[in-house]
C-alpha positions in Angstrom: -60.6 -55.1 -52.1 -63.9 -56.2 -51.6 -66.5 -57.3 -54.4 -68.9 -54.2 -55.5 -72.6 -55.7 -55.9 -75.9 -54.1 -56.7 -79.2 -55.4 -56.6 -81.3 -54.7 -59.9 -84.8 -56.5 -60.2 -84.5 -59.7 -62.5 -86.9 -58.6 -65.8 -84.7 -55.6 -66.7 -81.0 -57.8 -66.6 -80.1 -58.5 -69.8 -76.8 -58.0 -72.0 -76.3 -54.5 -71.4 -77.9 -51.9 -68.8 -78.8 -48.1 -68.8 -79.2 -47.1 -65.5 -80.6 -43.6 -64.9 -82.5 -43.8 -61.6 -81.2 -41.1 -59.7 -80.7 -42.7 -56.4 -78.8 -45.8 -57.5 -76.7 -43.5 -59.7 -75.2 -41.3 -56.8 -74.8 -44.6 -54.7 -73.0 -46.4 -57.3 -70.7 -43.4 -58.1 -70.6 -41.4 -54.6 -71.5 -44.0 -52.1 -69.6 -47.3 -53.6 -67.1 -44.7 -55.4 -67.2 -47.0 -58.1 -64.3 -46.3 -61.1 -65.0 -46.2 -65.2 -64.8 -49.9 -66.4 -64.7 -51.7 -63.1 -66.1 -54.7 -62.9 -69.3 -55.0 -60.3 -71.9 -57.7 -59.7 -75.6 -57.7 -60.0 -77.8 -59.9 -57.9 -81.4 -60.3 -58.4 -82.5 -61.8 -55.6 -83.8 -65.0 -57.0 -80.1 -66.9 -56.6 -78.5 -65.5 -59.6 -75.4 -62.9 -59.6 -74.0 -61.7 -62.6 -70.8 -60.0 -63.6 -70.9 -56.6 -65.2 -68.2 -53.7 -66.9 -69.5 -50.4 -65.3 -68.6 -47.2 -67.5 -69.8 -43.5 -66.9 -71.7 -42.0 -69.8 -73.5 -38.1 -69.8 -75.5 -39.0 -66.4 -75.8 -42.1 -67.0 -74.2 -45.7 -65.8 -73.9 -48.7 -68.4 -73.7 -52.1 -67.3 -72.7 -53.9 -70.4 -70.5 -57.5 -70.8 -73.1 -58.8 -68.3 -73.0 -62.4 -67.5 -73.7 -65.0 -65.2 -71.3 -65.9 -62.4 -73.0 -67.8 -60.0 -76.7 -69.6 -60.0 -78.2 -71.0 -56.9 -82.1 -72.1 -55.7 -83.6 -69.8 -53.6 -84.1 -70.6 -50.1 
């Protein structure tokens, strides 16, 4: 299975996510069919990806358990 990865703009990546934007939500949970506690990664486009437990909540995602995996410079 391939790795799941979603970009999120670095100032809001920190410990633990809420995501509620409406657009990113139906692609994570419709388009990527992602499942309750999967793990995904999050890039921020500045050479950093980070690992992340998804879970479902009301209409909302969490991203929590968030930590770096890889590091590089940007080109």
């Amino acid at each position: 299975m391939s790795k799941i990865r979603i970009y999120i703009e670095k100032e809001y990546i920190s410990k633990s996510i809420i995501i509620k934007e409406k657009e990113l939500l139906h692609k994570i949970k419709n388009v990527l069919r992602c499942k309750n506690n999967e793990t995904i990664y999050i890039f921020d486009g500045c050479g950093k990806e980070y690992s992340a437990k998804l879970e479902y909540f009301k209409n909302n995602v969490l991203l929590s358990n968030i930590e770096l995996t890889r590091s590089q410079e940007p080109p």
